[in-house]
mmCIF file of the C-alpha atoms, coordinates in Angstrom:
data_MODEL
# 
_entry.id   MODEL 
# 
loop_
_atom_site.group_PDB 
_atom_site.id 
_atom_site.type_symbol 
_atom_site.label_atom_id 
_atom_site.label_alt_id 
_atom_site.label_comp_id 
_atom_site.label_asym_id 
_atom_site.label_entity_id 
_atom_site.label_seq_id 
_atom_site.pdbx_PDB_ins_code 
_atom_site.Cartn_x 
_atom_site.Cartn_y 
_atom_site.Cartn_z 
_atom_site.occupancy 
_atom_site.B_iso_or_equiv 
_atom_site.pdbx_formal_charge 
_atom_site.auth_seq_id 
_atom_site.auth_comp_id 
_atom_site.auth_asym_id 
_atom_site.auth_atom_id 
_atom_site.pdbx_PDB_model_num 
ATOM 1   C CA . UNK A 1 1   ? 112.350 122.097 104.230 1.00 0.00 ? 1   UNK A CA 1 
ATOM 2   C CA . UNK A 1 2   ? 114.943 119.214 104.241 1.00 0.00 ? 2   UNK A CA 1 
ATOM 3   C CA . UNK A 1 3   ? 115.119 116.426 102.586 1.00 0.00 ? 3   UNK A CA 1 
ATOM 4   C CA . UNK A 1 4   ? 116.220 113.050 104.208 1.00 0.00 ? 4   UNK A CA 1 
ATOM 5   C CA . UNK A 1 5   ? 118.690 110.128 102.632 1.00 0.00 ? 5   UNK A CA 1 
ATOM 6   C CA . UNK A 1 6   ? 116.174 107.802 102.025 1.00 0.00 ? 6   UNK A CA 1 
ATOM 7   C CA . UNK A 1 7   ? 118.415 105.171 103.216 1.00 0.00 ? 7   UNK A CA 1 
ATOM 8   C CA . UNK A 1 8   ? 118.227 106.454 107.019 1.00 0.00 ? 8   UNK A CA 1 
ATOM 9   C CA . UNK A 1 9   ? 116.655 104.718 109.074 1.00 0.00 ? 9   UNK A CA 1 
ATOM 10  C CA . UNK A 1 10  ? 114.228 105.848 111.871 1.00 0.00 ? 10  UNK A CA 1 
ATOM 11  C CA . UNK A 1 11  ? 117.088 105.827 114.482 1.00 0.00 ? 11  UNK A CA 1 
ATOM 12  C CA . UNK A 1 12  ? 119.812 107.632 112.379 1.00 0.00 ? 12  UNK A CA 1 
ATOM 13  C CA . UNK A 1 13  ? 117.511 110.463 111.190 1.00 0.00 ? 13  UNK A CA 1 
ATOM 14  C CA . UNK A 1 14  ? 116.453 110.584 115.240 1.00 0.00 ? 14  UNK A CA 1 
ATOM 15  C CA . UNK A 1 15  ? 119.693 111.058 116.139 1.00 0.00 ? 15  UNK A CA 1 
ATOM 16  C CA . UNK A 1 16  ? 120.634 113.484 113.174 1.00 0.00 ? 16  UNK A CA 1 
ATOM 17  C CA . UNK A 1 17  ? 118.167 115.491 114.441 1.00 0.00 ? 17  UNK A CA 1 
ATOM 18  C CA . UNK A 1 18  ? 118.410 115.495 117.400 1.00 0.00 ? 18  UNK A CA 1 
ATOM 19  C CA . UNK A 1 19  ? 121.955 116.492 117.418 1.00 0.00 ? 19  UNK A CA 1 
ATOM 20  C CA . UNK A 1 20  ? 121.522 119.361 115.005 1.00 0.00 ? 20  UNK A CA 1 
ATOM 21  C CA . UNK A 1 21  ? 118.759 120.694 117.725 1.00 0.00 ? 21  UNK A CA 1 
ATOM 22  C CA . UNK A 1 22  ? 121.471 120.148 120.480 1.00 0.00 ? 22  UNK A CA 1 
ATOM 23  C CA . UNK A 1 23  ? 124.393 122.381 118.778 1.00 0.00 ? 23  UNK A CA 1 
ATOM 24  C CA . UNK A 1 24  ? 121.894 125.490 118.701 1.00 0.00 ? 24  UNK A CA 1 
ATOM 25  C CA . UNK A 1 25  ? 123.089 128.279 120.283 1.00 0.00 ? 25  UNK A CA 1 
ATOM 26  C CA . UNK A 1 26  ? 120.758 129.298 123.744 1.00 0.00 ? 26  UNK A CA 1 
ATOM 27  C CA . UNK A 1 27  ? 119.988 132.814 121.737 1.00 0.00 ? 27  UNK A CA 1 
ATOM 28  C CA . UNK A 1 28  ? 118.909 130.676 118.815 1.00 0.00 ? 28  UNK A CA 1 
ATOM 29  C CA . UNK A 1 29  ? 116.619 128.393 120.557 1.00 0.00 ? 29  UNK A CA 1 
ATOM 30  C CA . UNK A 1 30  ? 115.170 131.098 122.407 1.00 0.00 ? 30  UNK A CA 1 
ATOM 31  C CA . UNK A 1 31  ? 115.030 133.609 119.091 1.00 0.00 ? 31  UNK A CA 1 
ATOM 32  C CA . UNK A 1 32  ? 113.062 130.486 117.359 1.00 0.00 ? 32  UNK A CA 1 
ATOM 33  C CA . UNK A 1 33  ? 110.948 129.163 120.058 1.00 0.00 ? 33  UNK A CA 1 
ATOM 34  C CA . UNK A 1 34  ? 109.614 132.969 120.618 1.00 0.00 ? 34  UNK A CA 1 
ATOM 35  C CA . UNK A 1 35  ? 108.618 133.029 117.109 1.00 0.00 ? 35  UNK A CA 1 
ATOM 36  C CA . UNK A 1 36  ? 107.250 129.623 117.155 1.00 0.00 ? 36  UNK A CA 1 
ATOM 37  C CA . UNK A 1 37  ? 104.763 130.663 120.065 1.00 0.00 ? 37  UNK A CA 1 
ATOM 38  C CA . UNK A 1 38  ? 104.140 133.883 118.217 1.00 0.00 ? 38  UNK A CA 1 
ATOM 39  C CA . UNK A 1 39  ? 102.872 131.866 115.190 1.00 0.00 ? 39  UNK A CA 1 
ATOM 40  C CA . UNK A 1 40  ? 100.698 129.751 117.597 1.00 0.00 ? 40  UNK A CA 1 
ATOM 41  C CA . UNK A 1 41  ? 99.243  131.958 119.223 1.00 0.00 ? 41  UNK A CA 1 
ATOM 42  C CA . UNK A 1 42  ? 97.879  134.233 116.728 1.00 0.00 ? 42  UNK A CA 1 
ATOM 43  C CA . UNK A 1 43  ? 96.334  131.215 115.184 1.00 0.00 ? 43  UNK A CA 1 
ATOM 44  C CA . UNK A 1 44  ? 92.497  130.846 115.104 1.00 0.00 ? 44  UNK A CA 1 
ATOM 45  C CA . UNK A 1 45  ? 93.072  127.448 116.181 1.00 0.00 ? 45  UNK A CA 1 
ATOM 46  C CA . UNK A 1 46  ? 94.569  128.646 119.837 1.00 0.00 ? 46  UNK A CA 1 
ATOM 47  C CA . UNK A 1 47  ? 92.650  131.412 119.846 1.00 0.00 ? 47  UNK A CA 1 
ATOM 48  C CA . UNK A 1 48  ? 89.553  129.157 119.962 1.00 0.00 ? 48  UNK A CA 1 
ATOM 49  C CA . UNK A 1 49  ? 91.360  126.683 122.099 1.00 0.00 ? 49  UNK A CA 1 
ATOM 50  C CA . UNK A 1 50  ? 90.081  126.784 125.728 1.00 0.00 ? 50  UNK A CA 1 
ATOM 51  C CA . UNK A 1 51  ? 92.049  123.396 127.066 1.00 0.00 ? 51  UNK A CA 1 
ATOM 52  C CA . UNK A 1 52  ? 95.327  122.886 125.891 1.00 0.00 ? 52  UNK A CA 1 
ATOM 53  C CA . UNK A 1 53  ? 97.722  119.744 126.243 1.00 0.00 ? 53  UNK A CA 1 
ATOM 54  C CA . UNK A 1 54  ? 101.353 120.646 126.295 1.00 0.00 ? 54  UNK A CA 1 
ATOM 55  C CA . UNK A 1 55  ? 104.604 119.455 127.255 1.00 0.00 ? 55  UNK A CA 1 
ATOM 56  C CA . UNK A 1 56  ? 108.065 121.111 129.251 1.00 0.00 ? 56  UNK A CA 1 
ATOM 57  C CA . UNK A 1 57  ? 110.546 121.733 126.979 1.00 0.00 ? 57  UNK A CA 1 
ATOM 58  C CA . UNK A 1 58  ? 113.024 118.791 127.530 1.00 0.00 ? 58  UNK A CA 1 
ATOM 59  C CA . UNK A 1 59  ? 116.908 118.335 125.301 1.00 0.00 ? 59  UNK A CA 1 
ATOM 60  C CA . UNK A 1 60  ? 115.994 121.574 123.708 1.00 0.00 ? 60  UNK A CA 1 
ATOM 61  C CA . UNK A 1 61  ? 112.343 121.158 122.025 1.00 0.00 ? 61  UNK A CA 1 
ATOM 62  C CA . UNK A 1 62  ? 110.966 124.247 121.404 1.00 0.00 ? 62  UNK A CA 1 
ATOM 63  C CA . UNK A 1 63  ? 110.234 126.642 124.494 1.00 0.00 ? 63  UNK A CA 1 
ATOM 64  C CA . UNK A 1 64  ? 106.342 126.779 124.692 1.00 0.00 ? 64  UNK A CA 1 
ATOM 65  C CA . UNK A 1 65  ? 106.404 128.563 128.082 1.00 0.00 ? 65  UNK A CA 1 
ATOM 66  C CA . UNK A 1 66  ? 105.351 132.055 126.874 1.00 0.00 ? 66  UNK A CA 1 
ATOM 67  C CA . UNK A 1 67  ? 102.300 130.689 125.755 1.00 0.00 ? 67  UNK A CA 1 
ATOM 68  C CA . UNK A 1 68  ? 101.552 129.267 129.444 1.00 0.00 ? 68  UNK A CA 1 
ATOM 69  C CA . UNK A 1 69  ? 100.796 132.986 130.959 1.00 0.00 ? 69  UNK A CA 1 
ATOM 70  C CA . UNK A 1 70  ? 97.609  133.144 128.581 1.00 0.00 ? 70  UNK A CA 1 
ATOM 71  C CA . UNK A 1 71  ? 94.715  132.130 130.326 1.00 0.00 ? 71  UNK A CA 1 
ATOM 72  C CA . UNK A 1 72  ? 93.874  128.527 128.799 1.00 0.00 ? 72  UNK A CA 1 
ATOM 73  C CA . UNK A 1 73  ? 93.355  125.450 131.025 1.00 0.00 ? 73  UNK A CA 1 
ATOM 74  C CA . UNK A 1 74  ? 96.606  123.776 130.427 1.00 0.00 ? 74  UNK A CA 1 
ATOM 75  C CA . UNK A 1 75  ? 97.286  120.198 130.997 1.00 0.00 ? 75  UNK A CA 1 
ATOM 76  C CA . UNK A 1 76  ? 100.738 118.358 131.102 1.00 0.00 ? 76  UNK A CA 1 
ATOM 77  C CA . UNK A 1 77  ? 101.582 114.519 130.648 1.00 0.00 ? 77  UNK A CA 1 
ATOM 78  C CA . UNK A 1 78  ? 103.155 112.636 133.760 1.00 0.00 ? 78  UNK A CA 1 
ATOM 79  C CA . UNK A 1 79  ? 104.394 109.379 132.378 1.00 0.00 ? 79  UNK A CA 1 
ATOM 80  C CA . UNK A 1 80  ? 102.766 106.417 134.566 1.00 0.00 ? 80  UNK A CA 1 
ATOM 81  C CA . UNK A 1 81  ? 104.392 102.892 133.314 1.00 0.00 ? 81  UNK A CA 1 
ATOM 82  C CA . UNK A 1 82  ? 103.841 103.356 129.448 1.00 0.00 ? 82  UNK A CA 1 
ATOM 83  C CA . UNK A 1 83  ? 101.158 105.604 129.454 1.00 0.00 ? 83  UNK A CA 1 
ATOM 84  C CA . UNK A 1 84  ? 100.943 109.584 129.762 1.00 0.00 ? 84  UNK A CA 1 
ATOM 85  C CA . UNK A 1 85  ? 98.695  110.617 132.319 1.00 0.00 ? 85  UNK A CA 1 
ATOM 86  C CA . UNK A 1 86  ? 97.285  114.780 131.697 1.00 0.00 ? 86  UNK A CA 1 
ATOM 87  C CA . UNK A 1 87  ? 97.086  116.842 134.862 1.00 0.00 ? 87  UNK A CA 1 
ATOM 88  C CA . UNK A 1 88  ? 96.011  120.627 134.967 1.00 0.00 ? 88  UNK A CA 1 
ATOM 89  C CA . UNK A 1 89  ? 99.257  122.660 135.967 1.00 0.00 ? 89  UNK A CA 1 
ATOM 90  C CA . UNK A 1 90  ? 99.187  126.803 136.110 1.00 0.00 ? 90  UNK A CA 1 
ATOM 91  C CA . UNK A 1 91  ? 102.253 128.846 136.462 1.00 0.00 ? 91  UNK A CA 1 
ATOM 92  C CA . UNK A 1 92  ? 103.176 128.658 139.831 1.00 0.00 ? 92  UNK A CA 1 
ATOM 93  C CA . UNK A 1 93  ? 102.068 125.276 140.701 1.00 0.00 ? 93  UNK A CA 1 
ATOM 94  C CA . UNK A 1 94  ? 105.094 123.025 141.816 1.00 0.00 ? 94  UNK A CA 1 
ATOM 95  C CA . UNK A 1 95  ? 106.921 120.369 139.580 1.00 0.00 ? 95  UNK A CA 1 
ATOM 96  C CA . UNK A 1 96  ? 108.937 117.798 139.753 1.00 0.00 ? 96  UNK A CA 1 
ATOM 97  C CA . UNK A 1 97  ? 111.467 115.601 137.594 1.00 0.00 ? 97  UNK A CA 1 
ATOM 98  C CA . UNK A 1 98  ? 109.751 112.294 136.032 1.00 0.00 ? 98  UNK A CA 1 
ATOM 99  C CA . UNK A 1 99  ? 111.024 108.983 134.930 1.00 0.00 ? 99  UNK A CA 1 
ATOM 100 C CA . UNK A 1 100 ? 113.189 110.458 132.335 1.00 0.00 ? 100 UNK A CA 1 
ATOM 101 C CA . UNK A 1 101 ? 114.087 113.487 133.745 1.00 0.00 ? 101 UNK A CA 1 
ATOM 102 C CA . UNK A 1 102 ? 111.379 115.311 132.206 1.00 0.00 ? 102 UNK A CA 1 
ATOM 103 C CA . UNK A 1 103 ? 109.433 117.910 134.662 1.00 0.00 ? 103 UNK A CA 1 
ATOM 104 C CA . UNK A 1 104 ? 105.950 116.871 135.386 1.00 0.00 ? 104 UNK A CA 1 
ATOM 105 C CA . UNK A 1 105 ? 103.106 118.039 137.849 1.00 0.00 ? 105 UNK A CA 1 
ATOM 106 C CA . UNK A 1 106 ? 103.044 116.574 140.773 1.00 0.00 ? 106 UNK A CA 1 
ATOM 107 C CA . UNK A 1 107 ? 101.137 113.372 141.459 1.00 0.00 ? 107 UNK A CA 1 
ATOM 108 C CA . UNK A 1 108 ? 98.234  114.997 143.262 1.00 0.00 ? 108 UNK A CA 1 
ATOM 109 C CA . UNK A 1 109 ? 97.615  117.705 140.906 1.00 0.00 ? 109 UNK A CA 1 
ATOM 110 C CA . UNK A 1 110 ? 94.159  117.420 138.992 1.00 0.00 ? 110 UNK A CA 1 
ATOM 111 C CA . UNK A 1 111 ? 93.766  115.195 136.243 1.00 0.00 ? 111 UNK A CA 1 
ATOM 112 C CA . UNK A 1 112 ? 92.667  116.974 132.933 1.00 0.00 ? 112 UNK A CA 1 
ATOM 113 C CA . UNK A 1 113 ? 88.706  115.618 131.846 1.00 0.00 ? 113 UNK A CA 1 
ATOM 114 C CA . UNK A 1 114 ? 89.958  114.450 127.841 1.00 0.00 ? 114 UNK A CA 1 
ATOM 115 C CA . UNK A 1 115 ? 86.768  115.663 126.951 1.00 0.00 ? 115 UNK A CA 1 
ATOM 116 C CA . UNK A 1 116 ? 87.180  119.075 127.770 1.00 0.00 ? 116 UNK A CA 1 
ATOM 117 C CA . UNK A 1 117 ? 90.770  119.336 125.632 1.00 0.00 ? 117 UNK A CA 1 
ATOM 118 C CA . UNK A 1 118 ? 90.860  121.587 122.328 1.00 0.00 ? 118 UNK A CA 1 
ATOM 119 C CA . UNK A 1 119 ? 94.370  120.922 121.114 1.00 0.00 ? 119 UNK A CA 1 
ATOM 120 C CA . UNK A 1 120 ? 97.266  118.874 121.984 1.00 0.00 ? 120 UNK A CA 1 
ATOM 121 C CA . UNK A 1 121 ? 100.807 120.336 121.161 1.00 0.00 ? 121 UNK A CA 1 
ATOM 122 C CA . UNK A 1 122 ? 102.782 117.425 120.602 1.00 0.00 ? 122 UNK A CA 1 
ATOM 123 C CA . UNK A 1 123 ? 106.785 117.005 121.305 1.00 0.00 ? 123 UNK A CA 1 
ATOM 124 C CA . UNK A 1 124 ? 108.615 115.979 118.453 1.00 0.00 ? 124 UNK A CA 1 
ATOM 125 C CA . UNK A 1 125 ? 112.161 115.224 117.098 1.00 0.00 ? 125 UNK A CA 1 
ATOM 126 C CA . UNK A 1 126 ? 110.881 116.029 113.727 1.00 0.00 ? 126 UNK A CA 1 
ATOM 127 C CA . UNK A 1 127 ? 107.583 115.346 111.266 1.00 0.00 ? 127 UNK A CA 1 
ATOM 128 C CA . UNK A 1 128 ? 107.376 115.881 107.666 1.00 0.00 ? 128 UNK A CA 1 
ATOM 129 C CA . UNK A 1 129 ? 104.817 117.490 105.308 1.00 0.00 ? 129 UNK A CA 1 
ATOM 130 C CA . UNK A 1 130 ? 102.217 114.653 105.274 1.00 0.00 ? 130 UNK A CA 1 
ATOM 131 C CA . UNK A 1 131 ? 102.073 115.327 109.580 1.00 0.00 ? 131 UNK A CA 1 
ATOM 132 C CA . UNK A 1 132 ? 104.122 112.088 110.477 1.00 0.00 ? 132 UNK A CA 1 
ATOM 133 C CA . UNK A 1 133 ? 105.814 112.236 113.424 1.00 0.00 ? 133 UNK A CA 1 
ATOM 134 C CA . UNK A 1 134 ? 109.088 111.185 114.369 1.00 0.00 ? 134 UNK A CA 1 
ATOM 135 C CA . UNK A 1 135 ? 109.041 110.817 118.167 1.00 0.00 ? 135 UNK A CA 1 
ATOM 136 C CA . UNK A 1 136 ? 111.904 109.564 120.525 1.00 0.00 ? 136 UNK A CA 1 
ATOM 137 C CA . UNK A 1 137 ? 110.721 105.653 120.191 1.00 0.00 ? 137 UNK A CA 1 
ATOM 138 C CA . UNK A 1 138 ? 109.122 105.597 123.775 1.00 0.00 ? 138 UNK A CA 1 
ATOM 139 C CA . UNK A 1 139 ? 105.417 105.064 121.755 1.00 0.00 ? 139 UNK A CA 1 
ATOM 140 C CA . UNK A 1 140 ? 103.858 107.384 124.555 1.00 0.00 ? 140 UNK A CA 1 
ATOM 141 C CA . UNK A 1 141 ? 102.138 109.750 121.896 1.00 0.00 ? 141 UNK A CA 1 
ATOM 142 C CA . UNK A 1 142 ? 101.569 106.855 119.498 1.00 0.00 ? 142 UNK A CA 1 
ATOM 143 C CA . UNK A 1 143 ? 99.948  104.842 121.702 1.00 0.00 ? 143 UNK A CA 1 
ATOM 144 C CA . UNK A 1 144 ? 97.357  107.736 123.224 1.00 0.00 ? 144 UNK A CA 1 
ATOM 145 C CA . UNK A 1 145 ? 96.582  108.906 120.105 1.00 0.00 ? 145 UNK A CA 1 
ATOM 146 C CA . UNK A 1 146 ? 95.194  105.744 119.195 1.00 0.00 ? 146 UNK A CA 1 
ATOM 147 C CA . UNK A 1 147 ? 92.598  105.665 121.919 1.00 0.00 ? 147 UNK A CA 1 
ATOM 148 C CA . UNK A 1 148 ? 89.240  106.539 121.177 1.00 0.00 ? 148 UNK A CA 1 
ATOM 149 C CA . UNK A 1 149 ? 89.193  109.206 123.777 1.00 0.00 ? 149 UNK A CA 1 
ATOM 150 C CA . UNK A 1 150 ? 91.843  111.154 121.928 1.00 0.00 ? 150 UNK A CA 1 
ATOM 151 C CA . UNK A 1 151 ? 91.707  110.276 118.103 1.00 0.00 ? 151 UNK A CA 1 
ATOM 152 C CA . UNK A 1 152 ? 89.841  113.369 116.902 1.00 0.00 ? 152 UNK A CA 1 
ATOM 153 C CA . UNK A 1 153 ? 91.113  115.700 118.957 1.00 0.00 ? 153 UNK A CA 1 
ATOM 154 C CA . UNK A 1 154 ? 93.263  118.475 116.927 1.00 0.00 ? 154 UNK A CA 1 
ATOM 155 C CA . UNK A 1 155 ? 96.848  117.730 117.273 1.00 0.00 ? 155 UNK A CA 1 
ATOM 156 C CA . UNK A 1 156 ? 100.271 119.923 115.988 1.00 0.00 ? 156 UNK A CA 1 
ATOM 157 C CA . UNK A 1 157 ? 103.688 118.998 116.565 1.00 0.00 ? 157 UNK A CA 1 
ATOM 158 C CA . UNK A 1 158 ? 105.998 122.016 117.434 1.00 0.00 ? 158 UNK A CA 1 
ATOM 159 C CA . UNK A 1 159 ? 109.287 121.249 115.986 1.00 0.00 ? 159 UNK A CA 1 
ATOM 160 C CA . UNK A 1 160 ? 112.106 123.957 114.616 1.00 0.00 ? 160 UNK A CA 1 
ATOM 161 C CA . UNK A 1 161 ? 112.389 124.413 110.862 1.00 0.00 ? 161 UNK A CA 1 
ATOM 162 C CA . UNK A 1 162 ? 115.484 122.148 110.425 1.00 0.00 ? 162 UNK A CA 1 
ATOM 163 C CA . UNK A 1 163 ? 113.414 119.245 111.617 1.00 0.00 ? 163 UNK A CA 1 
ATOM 164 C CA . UNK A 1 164 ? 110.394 119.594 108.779 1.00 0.00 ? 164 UNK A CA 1 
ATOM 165 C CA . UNK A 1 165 ? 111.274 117.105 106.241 1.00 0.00 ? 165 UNK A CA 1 
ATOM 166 C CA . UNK A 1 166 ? 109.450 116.040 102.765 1.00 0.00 ? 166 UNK A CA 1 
ATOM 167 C CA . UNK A 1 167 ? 109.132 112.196 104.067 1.00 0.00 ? 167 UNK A CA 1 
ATOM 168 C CA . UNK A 1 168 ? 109.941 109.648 107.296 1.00 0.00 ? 168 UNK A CA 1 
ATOM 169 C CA . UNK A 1 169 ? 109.884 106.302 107.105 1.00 0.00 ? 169 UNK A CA 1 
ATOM 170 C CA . UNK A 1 170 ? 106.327 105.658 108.798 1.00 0.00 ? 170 UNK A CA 1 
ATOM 171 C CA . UNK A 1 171 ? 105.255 102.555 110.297 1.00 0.00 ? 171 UNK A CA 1 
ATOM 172 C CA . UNK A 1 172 ? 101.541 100.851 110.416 1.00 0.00 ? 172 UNK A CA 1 
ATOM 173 C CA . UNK A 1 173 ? 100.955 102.698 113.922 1.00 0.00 ? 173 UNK A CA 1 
ATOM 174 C CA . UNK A 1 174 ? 102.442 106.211 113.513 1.00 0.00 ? 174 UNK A CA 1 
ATOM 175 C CA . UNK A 1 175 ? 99.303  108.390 112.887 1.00 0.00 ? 175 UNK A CA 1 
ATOM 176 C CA . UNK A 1 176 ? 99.442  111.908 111.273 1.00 0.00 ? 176 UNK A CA 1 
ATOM 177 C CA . UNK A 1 177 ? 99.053  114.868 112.800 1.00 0.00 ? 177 UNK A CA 1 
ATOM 178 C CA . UNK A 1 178 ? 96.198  117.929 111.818 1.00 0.00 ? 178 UNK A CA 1 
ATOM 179 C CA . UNK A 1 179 ? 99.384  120.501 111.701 1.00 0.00 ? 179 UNK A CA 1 
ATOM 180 C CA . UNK A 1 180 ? 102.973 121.341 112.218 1.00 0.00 ? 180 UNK A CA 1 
ATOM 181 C CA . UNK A 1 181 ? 104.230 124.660 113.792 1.00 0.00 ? 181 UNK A CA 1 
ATOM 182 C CA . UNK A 1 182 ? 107.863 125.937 113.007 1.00 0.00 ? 182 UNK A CA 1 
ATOM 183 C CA . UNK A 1 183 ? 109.544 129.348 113.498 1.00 0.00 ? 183 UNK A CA 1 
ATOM 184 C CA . UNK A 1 184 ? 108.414 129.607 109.769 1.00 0.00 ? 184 UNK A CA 1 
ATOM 185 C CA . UNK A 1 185 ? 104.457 129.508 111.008 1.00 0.00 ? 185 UNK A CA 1 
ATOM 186 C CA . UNK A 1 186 ? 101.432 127.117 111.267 1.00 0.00 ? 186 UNK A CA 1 
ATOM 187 C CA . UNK A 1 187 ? 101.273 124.615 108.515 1.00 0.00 ? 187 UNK A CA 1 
ATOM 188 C CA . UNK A 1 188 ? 97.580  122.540 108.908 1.00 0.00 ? 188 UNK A CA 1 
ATOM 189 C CA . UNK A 1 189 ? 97.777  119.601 107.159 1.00 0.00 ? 189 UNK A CA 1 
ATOM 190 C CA . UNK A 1 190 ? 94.432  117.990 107.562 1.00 0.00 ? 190 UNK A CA 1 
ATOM 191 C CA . UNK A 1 191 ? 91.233  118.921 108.988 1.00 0.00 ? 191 UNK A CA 1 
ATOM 192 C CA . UNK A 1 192 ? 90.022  117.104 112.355 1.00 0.00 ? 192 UNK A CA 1 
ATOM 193 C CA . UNK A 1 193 ? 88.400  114.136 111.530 1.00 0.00 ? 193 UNK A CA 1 
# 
């Protein structure tokens, strides 16, 4: 676990990060991101999980595509003005690039019932042991996990090792997350609330 200057602020540590994701090797990403989805999936918590929010792996997040061949109800966020929007999307089904060059279902693919949704596998630049997030300052996550419709539903950022730090600055909005996943396993941080 790492330990930020305390003196960095949001941006710098975002861009630290960031860049220390971007010089790993493709073998490396690939290595951790295996073992990352190897530590979800034999969780209890997945295992259970029958719907499934999830992301593409975008600027070299971790690679949760071998968990997409289990069969789960998946849904993926399509970013509609500043709000994410959660379609169903099964391997196979066609994509396309979004507003920031992120790939997305297409516009016409189902929308996901929020009610239905078990766990939501959050993007992240990094998070530290208390579950605070560090996102990439867009608000889309912050924002939607605000809402009533999605406040107690189980969330776990899936960010590599390197980016699990003791503390982040945290604002009045950012709001913790139930767990973090690394290539070094499933940390759960608080219970569902």
């Amino acid at each position: 676990m790492n330990t930020p200057q305390p003196s960095l602020t949001k941006t710098e540590l975002r861009k630290s990060l960031l860049n220390t994701r971007k010089s790993l090797s493709a073998q490396e990403w690939r290595e951790k991101s295996e073992i990352l989805c190897n530590h979800l999936q034999n969780s209890p918590l997945f295992a259970q999980a029958k719907t499934i929010l999830a992301y593409f792996s975008f600027r070299q997040e971790p690679d949760l595509s071998p968990l997409f061949a289990t069969p789960r109800k998946w849904g993926f966020p399509r970013c509609v003005g500043k709000e994410l929007s959660w379609h169903i999307w099964q391997p196979g089904d066609a994509l396309h690039s979004g507003a920031y060059g992120i790939l997305e279902p297409l516009p016409d693919a189902p929308k996901i019932d929020g009610s239905e949704v078990d766990l939501i596998l959050v993007p992240a630049v990094g998070c530290d042991v208390r579950g605070c997030r560090l996102g990439y300052g867009g608000g889309y996550y912050d924002r939607m996990l605000t809402l009533p419709e999605w406040r107690a539903k189980m969330t776990i950022a899936t960010i590599f090792e390197f980016a699990l730090l003791t503390q982040l600055p945290v604002d009045s909005w950012d709001k913790p997350l139930h767990g973090v996943c690394t290539e070094s396993g499933l940390k759960m941080i608080q219970q569902k609330s």
